[in-house]
C-alpha positions in Angstrom: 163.6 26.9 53.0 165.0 29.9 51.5 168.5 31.4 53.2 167.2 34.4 55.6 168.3 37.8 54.8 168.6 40.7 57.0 167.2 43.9 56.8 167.9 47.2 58.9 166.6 50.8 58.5 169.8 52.0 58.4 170.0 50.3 54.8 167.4 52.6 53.7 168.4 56.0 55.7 169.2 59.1 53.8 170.7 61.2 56.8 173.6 58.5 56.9 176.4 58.0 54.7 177.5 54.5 52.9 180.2 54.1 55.8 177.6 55.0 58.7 175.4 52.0 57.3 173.3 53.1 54.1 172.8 50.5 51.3 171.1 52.3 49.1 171.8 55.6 46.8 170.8 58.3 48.3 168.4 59.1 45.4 166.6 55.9 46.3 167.0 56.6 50.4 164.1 58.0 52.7 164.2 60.1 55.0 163.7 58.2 59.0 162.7 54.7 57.4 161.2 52.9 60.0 160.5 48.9 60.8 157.0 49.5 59.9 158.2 51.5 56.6 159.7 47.8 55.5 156.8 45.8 56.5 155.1 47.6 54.9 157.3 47.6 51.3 157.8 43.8 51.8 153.4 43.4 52.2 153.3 45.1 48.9 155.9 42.9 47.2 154.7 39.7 48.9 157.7 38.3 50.5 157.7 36.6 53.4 159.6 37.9 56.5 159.8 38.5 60.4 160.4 41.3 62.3 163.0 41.4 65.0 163.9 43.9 68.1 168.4 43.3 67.2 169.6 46.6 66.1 172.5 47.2 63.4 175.7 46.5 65.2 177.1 49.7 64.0 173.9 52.1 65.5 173.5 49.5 68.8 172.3 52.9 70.9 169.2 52.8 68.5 166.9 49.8 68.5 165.2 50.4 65.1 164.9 46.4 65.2 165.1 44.1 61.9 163.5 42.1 59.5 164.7 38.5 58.4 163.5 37.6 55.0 163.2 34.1 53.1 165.0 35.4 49.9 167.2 33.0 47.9 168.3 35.3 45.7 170.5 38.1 46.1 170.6 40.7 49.3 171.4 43.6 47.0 168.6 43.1 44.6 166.0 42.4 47.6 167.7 45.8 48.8 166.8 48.1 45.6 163.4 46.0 45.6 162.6 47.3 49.0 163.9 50.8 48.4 161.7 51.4 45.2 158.8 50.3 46.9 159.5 52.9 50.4 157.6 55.6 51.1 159.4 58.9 50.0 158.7 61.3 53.0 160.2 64.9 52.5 
């Protein structure tokens, strides 16, 4: 088995800033990503993964929930992966 690697929608969040929890460049970012919004990205690039209800220890007022991927390579490439497959909602 493949180490697990976590995934929040804060990762993926425009409206924050690197400190407040984005991974991402903001030119890569969405606007609201949402658990679905990664399901959705990780369908598309055929990974395997499960979703979770834990919330970002740093936004734990929010439950946007998880996802644990099977990725053995890594977390910042599965990262800009995920981001260049999100939807880009204005």
């Amino acid at each position: 088995m493949s180490p697990e690697r976590i995934l929040y929608p804060c990762y993926f969040d425009a409206a924050l800033l690197c400190r407040e929890g984005r991974r991402v460049p903001r030119s890569m970012a969405v606007k609201n990503p949402t658990l679905a919004d990664l399901e959705t990205a990780l369908k598309q690039l055929k990974i395997t993964y499960q979703t979770g209800e834990q919330h970002h220890p740093a936004h734990w007022a929010e439950r946007g929930g998880r996802v644990a991927v099977d990725w053995s390579e890594s977390k910042e490439l599965l990262i800009k992966k995920v981001a260049r497959i999100l939807p880009h909602r204005k």
